[in-house]
N, C-alpha and C positions, 0 to 999 in steps of 0.2 A: 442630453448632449452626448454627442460619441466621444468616443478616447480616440487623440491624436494619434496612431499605431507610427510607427517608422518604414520609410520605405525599405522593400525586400534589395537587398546589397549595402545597404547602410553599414557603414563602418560601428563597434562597439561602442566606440570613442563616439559617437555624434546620438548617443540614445542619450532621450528624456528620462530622467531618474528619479524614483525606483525602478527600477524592470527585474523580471523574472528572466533570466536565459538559462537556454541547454547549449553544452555543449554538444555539436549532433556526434561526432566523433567517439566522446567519451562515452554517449549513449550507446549507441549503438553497439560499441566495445563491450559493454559491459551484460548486454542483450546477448549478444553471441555467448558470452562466457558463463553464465547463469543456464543457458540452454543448453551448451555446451556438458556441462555440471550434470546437471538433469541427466542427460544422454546417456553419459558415462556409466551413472549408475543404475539405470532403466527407471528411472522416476518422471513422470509427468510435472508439466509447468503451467501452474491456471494463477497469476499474479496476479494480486491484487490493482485496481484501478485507484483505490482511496488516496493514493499518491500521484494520479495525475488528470483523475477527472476527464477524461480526452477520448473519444473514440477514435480519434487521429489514435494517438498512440497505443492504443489496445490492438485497432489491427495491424501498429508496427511489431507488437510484442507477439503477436497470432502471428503472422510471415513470419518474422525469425524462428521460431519453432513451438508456440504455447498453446496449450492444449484448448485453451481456452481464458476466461478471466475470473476472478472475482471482483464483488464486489461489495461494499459495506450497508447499501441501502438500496432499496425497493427502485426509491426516486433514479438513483443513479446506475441500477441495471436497465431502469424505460431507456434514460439516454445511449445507454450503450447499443441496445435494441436497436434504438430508431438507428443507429449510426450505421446498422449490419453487420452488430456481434451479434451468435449466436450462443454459445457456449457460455452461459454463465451461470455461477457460482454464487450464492448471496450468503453470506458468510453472516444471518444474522436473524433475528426471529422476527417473523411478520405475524402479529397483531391487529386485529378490526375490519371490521366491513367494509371498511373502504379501503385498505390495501388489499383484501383477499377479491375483491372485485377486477380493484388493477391489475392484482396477480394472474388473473383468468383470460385478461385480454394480454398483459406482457408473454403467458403463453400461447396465445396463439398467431404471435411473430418470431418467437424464440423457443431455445429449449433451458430454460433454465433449471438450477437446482436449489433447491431451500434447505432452508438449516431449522430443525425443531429438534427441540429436546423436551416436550411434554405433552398427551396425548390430547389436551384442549389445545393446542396448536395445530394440530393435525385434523381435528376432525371438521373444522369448516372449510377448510383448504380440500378436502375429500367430498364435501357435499357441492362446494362449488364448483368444482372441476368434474366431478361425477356430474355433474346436473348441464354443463357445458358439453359433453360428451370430448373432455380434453383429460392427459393422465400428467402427471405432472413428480418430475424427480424430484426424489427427500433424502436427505442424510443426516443423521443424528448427531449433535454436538454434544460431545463427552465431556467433562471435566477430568482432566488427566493433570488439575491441581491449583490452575490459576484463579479457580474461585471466583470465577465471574457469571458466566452459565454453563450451562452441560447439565446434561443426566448423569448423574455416577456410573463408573464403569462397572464391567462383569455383570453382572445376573440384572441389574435397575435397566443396562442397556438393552438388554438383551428381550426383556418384557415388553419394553416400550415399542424395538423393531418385531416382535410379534403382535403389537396391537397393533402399528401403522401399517404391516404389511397386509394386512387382515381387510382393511381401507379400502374402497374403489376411488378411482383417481388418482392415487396415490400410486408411484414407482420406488420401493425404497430402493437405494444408492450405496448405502453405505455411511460412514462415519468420519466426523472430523473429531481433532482437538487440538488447542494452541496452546503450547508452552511459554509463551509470553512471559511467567512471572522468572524464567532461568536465562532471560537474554541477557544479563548484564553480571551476570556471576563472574570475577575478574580472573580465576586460577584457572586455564581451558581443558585442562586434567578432571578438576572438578565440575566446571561447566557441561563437558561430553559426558560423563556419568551421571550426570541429574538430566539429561536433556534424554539420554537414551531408559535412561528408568520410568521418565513420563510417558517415554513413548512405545515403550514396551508395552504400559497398561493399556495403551490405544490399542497397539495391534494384538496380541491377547485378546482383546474384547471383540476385535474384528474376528479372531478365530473362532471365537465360544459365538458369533449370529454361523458362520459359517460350518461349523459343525452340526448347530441345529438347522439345519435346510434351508436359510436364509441368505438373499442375494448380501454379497459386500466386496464391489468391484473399485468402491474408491472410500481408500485409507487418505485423510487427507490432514497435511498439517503446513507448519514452517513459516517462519518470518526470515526475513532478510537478516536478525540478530541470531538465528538459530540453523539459518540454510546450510551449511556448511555440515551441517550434525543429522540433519533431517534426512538429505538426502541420500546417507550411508545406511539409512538402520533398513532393517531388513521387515518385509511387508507396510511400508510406504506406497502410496501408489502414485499422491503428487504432492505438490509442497507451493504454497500461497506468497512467498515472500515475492513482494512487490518494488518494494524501497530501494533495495541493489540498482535498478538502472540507473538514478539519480546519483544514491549517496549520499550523507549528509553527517553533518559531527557528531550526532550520536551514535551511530549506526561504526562509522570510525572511530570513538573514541570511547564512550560506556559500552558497545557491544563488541569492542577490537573488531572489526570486520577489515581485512582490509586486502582484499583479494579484487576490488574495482574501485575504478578512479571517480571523482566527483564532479558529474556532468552537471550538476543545479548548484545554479548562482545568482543573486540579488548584487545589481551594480548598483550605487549609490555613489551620490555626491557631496562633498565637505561644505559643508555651509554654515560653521563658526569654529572659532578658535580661539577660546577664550582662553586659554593661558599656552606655557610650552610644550605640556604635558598630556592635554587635552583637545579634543576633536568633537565636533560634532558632525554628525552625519542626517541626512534628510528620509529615512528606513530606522521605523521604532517595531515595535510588539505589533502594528498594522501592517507590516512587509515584511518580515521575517522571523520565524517562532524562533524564542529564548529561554521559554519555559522547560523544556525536556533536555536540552543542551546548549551552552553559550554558543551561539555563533563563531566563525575564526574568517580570517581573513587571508586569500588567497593567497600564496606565494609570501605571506610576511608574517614570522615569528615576532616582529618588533612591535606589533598594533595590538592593541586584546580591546575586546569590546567589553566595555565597562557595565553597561547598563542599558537598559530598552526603556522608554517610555512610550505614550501613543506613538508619537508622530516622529521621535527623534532618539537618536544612539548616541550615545555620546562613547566616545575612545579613549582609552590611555595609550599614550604615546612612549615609545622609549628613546633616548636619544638620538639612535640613528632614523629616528620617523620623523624627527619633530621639523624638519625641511616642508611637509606639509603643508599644502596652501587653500584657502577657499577658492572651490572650483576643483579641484581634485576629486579622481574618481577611486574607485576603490571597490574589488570586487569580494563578497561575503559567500561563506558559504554554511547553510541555513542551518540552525540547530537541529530541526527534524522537518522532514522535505513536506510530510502530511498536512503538516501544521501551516506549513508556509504557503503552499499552492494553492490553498483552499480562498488565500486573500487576492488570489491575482485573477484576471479577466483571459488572461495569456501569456502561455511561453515565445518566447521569442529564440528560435532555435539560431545557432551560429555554425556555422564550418570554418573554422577560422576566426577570423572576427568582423568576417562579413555576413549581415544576416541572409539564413536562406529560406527560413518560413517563419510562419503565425501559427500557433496552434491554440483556438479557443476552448477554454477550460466550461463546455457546456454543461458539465455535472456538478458544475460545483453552486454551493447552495441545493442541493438537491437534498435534504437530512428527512425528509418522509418516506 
């Protein structure tokens, strides 16, 4: 059975709730200014998609000025593919016969890049692509500390892009690493000094392939919690932070970011009131992630959302809220954007608060 969508000019006030909306304004805003960033300090922009699943919105973020995309998974570079992106980035390691198969035919619509960090990674992505007559870009994910994958830097790197370069089919690229575990360090004195020490070991390591006669045209890092720091250091070449077009409370409030406005929002409607102090809402843990940061509520200091269950939030109320009525709408804005977009079918973009598009979330579900 299809989802009811609302018609395009529909007033905010007359949506079926939950919905996911953009503001298109605030997006947009924040698009230019992120690009903007980028420009200033000669650093490329290939932003992640894991935040909006959308080939609509990848070639919004390609128009405004990005070099290209990444993306988190195999599945959801096919979508971007078919959609006619080219430029893409797979921020992630592909394992097995059957993705290195898909991999042979996603290149030869695209130009993608792969992320390996160990040389059985590399060598059937080289017989497959050798045997296709296709060559296919690589870049080494480093561990510069977050301890999740990467090769170690310096000399482990450095071996590794002389065995892949050695590879037919293979183009090595260059090197990433993500400092993910220093986005929420609260002192930003301290924050910029561990962020630029992490990232020094990247590029260091980028100069030791480049000394020994090894291509390394893309230094690549940066999350939306770290963008601000990223795009200063020096042999950077682009920065992955994706999250900033949106915006969301964690990214405002565990990672201070707060240089863009928050264009993602979950409208939701009051549908019990069981005491003065309390609200329930029809938007639990299935419409809006709570795990990574509480939710907060648009325009109002006085609501704090108490709690997610499946299907329902329940609010604490402050005096001045407790006027509140069933049927009351209320708009949230999501503890982390990744987490939330990933439950919805579609954004519902607004100019105002009249709608002016649909945009279907085709990558989402796409986790192979």
């Amino acid at each position: 059975m299809s989802i009811n969508l609302p018609q395009l000019g529909s007033h905010k006030n007359e949506l079926d709730t939950p919905a996911l909306c953009v503001d298109l304004d605030v997006m947009e805003a924040n698009l230019h200014a992120m690009v903007a960033a980028c420009r200033k300090h000669g650093v490329g922009w290939r932003p992640h998609t894991k935040c909006h699943k959308s080939p609509t919105i990848a070639h919004k973020v390609i128009d405004a000025g990005a070099l290209g995309i990444t993306c988190a998974k195999l599945g959801e570079a096919e979508v971007m593919a078919a959609g006619g992106v080219q430029d893409i980035l797979i921020a992630n390691l592909i394992v097995g016969p059957q993705k290195v198969a898909r991999l042979v035919e996603l290149r030869r619509c695209a130009d993608p890049i792969v992320c390996i960090d160990h040389i059985d990674q590399a060598r059937p992505m080289s017989e497959a692509m050798a045997a296709a007559g296709l060559s296919l870009r690589v870049i080494l994910e480093v561990d510069i500390g977050l301890q999740r994958v990467g090769v170690l830097p310096g000399k482990p790197t450095l071996e590794l892009a002389q065995q892949v370069a050695a590879l037919p089919g293979l183009d090595l690229a260059g090197i990433m690493g993500y400092e993910g575990h220093l986005l929420c360090i609260e002192d930003q004195e301290e924050k910029a000094a561990a962020i630029s020490a992490a990232l020094t070991v990247l590029t260091d390591t980028a100069q030791m392939l480049v000394d020994a006669g090894l291509p390394c045209p893309i230094v690549s890092c940066g999350g939306t919690g770290s963008f601000k720091f990223a795009i200063t250091h020096p042999g950077i070449s682009d920065v992955q932070a994706g999250g900033g077009m949106f915006m969301d409370a964690f990214y405002r409030h565990a990672c201070q970011v707060a240089e863009w406005g928050h264009a993602l929002t979950v409208v939701a409607t009051i549908v019990g009131r069981p005491s003065p102090s309390r609200a329930i809402i029809d938007s639990g843990k299935k419409t809006m992630d709570g795990s990574t940061h509480r939710p907060l509520v648009l325009g109002r200091d006085d609501i704090r959302v108490e709690s997610l269950s499946a299907e329902h939030g329940t609010l604490h109320l402050e005096p001045s809220a407790e006027s509140l009525k069933i049927g009351d709408r209320l708009e949230f804005i999501p503890g982390y954007s990744d987490m939330t977009c990933v439950m919805h079918d579609h954004f519902l973009g607004f100019r105002g608060d009249r709608l002016e598009v649909i945009w279907p979330l085709e990558g989402r579900g796409r986790i192979r």
